[in-house]
C-alpha positions in Angstrom: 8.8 25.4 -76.1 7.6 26.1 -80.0 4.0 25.7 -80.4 4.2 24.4 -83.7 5.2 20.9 -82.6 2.0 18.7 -81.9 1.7 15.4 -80.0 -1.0 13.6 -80.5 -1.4 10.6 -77.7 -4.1 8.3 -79.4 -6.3 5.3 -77.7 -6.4 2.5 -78.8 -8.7 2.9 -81.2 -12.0 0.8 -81.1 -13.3 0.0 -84.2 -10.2 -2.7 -84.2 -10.3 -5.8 -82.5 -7.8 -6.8 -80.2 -5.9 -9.8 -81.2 -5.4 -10.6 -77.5 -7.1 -13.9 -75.6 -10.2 -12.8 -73.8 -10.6 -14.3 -70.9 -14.3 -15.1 -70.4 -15.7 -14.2 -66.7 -16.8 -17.8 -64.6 -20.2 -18.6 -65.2 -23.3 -20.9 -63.6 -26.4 -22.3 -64.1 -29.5 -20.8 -61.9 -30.1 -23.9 -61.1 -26.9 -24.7 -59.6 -26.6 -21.2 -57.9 -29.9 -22.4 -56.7 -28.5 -25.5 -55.1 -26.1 -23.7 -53.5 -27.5 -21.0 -51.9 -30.4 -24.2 -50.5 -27.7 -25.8 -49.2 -25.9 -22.7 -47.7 -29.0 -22.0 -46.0 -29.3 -25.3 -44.6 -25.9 -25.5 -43.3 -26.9 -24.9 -39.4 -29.7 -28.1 -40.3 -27.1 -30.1 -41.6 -24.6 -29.8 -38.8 -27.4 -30.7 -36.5 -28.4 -33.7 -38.3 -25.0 -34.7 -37.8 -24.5 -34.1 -34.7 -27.5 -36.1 -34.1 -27.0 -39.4 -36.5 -23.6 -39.5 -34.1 -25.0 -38.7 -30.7 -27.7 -42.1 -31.9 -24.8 -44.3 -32.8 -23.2 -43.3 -29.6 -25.9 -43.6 -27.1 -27.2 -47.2 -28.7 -23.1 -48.5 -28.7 -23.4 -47.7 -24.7 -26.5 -49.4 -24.5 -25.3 -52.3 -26.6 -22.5 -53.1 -24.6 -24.4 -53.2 -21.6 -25.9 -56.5 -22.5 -23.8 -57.7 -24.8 -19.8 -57.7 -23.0 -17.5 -58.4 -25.3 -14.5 -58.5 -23.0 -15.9 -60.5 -19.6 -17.8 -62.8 -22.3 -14.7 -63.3 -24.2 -12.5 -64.3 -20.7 -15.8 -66.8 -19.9 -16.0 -68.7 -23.2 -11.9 -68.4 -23.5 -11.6 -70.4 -20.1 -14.0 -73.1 -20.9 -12.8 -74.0 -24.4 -9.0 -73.8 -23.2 -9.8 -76.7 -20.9 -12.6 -78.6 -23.3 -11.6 -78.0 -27.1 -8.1 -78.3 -26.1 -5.6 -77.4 -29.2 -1.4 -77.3 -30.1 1.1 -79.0 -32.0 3.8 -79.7 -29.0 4.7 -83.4 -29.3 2.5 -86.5 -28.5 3.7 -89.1 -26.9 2.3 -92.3 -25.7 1.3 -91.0 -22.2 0.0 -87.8 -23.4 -3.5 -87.5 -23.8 -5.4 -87.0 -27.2 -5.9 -83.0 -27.8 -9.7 -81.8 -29.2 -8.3 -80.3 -32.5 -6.1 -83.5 -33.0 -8.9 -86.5 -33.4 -9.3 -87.9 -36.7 -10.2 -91.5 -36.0 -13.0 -93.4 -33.4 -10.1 -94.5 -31.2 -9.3 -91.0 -30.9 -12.4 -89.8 -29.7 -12.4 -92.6 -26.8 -9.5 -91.9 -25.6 -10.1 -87.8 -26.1 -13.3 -89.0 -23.8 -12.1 -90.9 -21.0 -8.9 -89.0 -20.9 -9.7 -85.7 -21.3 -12.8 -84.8 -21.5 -14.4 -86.9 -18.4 -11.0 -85.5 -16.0 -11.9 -81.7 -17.2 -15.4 -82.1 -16.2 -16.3 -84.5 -13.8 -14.2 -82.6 -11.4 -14.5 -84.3 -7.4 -10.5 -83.3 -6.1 -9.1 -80.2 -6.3 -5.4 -79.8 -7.9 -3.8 -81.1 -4.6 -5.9 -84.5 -4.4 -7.8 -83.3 -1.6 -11.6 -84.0 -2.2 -14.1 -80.9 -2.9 -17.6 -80.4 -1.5 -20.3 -81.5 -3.2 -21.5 -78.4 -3.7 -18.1 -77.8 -6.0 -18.2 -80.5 -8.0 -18.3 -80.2 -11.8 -16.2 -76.8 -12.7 -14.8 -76.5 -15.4 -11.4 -74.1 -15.5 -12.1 -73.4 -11.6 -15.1 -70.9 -11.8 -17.4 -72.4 -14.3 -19.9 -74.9 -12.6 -21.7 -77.6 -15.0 -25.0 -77.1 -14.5 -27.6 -80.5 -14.6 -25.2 -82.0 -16.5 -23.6 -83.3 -19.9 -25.7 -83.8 -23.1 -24.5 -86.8 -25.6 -26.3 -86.5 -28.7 -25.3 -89.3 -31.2 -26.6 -89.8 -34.8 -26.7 -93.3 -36.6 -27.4 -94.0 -40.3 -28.8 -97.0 -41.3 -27.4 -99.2 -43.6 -28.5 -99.9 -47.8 -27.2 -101.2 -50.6 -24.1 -99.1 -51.9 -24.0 -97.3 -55.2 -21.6 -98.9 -57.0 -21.6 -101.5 -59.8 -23.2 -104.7 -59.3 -20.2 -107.0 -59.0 -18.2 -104.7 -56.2 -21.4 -104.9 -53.8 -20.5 -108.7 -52.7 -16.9 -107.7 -52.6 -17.9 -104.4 -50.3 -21.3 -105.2 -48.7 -23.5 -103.1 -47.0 -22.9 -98.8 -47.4 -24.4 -96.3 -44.8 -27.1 -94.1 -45.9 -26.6 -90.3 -44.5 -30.0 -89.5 -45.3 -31.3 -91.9 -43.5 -30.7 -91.3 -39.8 -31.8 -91.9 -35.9 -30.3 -90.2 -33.2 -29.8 -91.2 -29.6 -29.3 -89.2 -26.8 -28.4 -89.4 -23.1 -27.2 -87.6 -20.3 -24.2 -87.4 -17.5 -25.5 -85.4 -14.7 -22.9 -83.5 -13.7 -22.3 -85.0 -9.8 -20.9 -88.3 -11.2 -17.1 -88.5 -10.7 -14.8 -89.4 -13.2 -14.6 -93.0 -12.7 -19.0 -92.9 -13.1 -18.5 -91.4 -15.9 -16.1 -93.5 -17.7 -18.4 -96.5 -16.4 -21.3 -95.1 -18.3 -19.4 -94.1 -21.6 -18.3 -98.0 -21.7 -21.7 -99.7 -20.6 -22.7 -97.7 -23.7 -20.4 -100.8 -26.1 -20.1 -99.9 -29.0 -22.3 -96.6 -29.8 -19.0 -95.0 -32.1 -19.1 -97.0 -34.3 -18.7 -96.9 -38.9 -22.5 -96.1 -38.8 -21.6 -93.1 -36.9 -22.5 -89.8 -38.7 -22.4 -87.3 -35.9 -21.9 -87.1 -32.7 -22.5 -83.6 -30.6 -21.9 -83.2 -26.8 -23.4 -79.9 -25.4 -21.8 -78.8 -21.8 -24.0 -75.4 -20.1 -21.9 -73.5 -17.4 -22.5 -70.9 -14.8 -20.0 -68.5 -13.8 -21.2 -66.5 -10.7 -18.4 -64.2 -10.7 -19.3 -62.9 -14.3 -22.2 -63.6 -13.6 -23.0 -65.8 -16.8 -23.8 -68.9 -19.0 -21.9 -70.3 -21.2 -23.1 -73.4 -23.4 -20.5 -75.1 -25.1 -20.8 -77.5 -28.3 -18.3 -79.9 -29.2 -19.0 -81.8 -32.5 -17.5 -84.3 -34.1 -18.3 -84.6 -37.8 -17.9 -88.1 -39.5 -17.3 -88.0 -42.8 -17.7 -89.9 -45.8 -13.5 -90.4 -46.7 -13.1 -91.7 -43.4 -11.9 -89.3 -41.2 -13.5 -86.6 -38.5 -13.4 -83.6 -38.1 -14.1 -81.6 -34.9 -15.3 -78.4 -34.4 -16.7 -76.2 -31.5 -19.1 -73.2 -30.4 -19.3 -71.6 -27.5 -22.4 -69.1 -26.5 -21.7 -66.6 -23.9 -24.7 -64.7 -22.4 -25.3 -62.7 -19.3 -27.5 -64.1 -16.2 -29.8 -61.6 -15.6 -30.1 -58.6 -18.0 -31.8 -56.4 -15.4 -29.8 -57.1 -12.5 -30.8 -53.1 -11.4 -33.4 -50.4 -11.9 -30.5 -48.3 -13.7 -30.3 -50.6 -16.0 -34.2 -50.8 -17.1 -34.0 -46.9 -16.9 -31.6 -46.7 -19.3 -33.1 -49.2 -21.9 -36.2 -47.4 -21.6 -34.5 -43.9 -22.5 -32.7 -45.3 -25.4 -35.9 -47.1 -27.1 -37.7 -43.8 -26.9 -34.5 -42.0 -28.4 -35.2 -44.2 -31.3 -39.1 -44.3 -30.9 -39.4 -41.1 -33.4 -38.5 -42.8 -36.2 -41.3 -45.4 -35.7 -43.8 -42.5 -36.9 -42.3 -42.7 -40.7 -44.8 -45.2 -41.2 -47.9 -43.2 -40.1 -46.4 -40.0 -42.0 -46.2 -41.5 -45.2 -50.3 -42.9 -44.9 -51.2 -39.6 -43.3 -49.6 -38.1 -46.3 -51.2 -40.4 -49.0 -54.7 -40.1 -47.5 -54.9 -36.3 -47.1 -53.7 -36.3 -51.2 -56.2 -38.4 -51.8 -58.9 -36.5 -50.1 -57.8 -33.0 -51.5 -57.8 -34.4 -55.0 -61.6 -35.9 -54.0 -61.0 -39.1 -56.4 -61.8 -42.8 -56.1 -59.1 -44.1 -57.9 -55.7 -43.5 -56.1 -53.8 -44.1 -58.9 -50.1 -45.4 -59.9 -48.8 -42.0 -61.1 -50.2 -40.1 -58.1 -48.7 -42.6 -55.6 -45.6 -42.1 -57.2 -45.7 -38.8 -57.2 -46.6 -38.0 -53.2 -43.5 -40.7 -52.1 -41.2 -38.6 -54.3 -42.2 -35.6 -52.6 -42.0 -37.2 -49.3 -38.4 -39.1 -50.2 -37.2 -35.5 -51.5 -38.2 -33.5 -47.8 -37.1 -36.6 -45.5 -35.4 -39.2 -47.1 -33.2 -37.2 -49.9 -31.3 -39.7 -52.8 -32.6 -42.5 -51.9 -31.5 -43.5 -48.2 -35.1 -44.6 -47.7 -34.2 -48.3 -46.2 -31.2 -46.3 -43.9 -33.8 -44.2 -42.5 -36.8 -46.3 -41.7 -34.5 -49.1 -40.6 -32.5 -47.3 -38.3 -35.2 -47.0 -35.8 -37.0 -50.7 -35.7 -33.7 -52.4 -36.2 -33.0 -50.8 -32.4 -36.4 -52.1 -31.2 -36.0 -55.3 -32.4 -32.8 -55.9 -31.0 -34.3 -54.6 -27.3 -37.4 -57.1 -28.1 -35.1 -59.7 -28.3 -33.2 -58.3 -25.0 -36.7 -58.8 -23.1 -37.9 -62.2 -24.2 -34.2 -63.3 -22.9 -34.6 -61.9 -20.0 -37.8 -63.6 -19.5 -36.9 -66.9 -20.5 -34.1 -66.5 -17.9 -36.3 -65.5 -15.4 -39.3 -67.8 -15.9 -40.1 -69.7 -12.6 -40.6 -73.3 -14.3 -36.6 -72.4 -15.7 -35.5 -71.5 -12.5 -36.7 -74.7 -10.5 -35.3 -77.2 -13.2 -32.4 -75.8 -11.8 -32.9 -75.5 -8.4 -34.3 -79.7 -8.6 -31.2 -80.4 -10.2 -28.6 -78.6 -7.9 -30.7 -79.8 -4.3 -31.2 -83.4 -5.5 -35.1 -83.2 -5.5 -35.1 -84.1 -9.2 -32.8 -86.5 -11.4 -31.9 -88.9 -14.6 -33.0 -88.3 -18.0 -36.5 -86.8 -17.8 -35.1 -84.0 -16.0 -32.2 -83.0 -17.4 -32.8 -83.4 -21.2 -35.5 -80.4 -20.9 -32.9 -78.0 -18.7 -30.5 -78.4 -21.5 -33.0 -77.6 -24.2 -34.1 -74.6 -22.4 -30.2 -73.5 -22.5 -30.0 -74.3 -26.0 -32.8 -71.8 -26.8 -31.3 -69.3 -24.9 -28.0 -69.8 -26.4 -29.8 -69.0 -30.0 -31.6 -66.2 -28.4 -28.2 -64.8 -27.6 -26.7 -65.5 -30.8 -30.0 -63.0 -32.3 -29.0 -60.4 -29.9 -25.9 -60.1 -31.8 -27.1 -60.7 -34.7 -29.2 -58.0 -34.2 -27.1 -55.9 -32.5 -24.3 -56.0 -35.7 -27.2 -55.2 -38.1 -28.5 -52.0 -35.6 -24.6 -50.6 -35.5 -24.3 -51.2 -39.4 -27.4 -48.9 -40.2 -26.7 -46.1 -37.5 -23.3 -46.0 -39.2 -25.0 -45.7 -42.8 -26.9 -43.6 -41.2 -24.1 -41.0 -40.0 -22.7 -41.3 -43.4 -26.1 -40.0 -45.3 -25.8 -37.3 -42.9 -22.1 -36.3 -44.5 -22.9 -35.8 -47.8 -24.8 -32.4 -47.5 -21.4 -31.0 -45.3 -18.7 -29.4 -47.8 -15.5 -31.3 -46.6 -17.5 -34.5 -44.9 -19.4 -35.3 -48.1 -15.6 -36.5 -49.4 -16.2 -39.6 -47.7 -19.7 -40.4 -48.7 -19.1 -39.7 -52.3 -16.1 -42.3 -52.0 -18.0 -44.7 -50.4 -20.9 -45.0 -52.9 -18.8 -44.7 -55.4 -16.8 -48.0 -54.5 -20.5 -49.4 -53.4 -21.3 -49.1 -57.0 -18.6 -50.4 -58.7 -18.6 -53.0 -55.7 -21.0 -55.2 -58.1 -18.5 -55.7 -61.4 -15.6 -56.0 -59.0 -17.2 -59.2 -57.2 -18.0 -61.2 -60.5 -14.5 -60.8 -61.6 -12.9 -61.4 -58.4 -15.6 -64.8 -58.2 -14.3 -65.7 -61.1 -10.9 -66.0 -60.7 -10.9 -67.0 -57.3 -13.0 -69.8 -58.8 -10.6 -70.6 -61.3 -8.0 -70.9 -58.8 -10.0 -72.8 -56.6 -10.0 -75.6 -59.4 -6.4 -75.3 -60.4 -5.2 -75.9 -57.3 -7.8 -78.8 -56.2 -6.2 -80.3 -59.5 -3.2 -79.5 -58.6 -2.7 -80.5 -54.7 -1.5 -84.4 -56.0 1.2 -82.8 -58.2 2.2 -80.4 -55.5 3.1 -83.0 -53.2 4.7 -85.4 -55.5 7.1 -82.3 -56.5 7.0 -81.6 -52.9 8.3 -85.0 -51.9 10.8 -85.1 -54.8 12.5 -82.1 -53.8 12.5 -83.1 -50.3 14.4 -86.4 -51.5 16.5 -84.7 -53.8 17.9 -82.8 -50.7 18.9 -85.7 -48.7 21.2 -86.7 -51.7 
């Protein structure tokens, strides 16, 4: 090869810029690569956080249900209102007695009375006409014995001058004042038979009458098989257009809360489960004090207040979950506080004889029945707090467990969603309010129109 070609391979040469795109390199603040590497280093604290907000909810949802069965109080209640608040649309005839969901009128409520309601509870024969102990008497849907008796609880209004012009008061007379009320009450104890009790209802004349603004008959139960209360409520609602309108409640609750040392033992675990949380209280004033002390100043001031429960929301309550956290712990007690003073109504000796009077026959009539079915009235709102309580307990562990997500890489997807929706939860509900309200109106203006169409159409058809 000649030597006196040259080839010169040249670079490319750097004093030129290159016209190519530069992609920049992927860049972060410190204090976000701060953040990060906190939270990687938290990781393990975070998965045990979250492993223990869900081992809480777990272990107080087995407690709960321990005094609170939804399923055997469900089949209790279910039986007793089948056979008292009786419902359907199959047809009616002459013969067939008046159903609970069907009155609408005072002749309805007689007859709903004598021939229903007396037959369902003043019980004496069993299905084949053969009579039942005494002992047996008075149960409701087989199993569920009346206990003391039934409690009639009627409220009168007292009449005054209507509110209308002055020449349609001769034409209408006198008007009924709501406001203005007396009620009278009585009781059925529970071993009349049917025939006693439809007696009594009719020696009481005519005490259903226009004047009539309520009228509420409360019916307690004992199912030994369970074993349970139940206290029923039947009301019938007299209203001012002229018609009534029934409704019912029904209060399951256990017997005995206690009925075995396992059970105590494992009340008394849970509550001290939750008893740590109790100490947030004492923290945050041990806190406080020892600032104040350190700073050796008189005058604890606004900004320095501040300042210590930011510190103390950032290290245990982080963004704000201070209620979630403090709740989560007394919400539990509570709802066991209200657990114990049931169980000691229950079990109070003065309770337990008004029964035991009642059931041997030592004790009867009026004075000793009306305060047996106030005592079951109490207890029936007791039980309604346990629930209460019991819904408010599961809705904070579960916020609870939530908080706990949102420092987890893939879990904090549902948190974020959640308070997201939480937030715009506020603007949703005035817009929805308003045009559900605007709807309301149109169709309350609406409904005599509707049925006029209604009816036209429906005669237009038969042409």
């Amino acid at each position: 090869m000649p030597w006196t070609d040259l080839y010169v391979i040249l670079s490319p040469d750097p004093c030129v810029e290159d016209d190519k795109t530069k992609t920049t390199s992927p860049t972060i603040t410190v204090h976000d690569a701060l953040d990060v590497l906190w939270h990687d280093s938290q990781h393990a604290w975070d998965l045990r956080r979250i492993t223990i907000a869900l081992a809480s909810l777990a272990i107080f949802v087995t407690g709960l249900f321990v005094h609170v069965p939804t399923r055997i109080m469900y089949s209790q209640s279910h039986a007793v209102l089948t056979t008292l608040a009786t419902s359907g649309d199959d047809t009616v005839t002459d013969d067939s007695p008046v159903k609970f969901s069907n009155i609408e009128a005072i002749p309805d409520v007689l007859n709903w009375l004598n021939n229903t309601f007396v037959p369902a509870v003043f019980i004496t024969e069993d299905p084949f006409n053969e009579p039942l102990p005494e002992n047996e008497w008075g149960r409701i849907a087989m199993y569920n014995q009346v206990l003391g008796g039934v409690s009639f609880e009627v409220t009168q209004m007292h009449q005054h001058e209507c509110k209308t012009a002055q020449f349609l008061r001769s034409l209408y007379g006198k008007c009924y004042d709501s406001e203005d009320t007396t009620i009278n009450d009585f009781v059925m104890p529970d071993n009349y038979t049917a025939m006693e009790a439809r007696r009594i209802l009719e020696g009481k004349g005519d005490w259903l009458n226009a004047s009539t603004k309520e009228l509420l008959i409360t019916v307690p139960t004992l199912n030994s098989k369970i074993p349970g209360y139940v206290v029923t409520t039947l009301k019938f609602d007299f209203k001012a257009g002229g018609y009534i309108k029934p409704s019912f409640t029904t209060t399951p609750m256990l017997a005995d809360h206690y009925p075995t040392t396992h059970t105590i033992v494992i009340d008394i675990l849970i509550v001290l489960w939750f008893s740590p949380w109790m100490l947030m209280f004492a923290i945050v004033g041990f806190a406080m004090k020892r600032y104040k002390r350190e700073w050796q100043t008189d005058v604890f001031d606004k900004s320095a207040q501040d300042g210590i429960m930011r510190m103390i929301r950032k290290c245990i309550f982080p963004d704000g979950w201070l209620a979630v956290d403090i709740l989560r712990g007394p919400m539990v007690h509570a709802f066991y506080v209200v657990v114990v003073f049931t169980q000691l109504k229950m079990t109070d000796p003065k309770f337990q004889q008004e029964i035991i009077s009642l059931q041997d026959g030592s004790s009867s009539g009026y004075e000793a029945l009306n305060p047996l079915i106030d005592s079951f009235k109490y207890i029936a709102r007791l039980s309604v707090l346990i629930r209460i309580l019991a819904t408010a307990a599961v809705f904070i562990q579960g916020l609870r467990v939530l908080n706990t997500f949102r420092n987890h890489t893939g879990l904090s997807l549902v948190s974020r969603s959640i308070g997201t929706a939480l937030r715009q939860c506020g603007a949703f509900s005035v817009t929805f309010s308003v045009i559900f309200m605007a709807y309301a109106v149109m169709e309350k203006l609406g409904l005599d129109l509707q049925q006029k169409i209604d009816l036209l159409v429906e005669k237009m058809a038969k042409l």
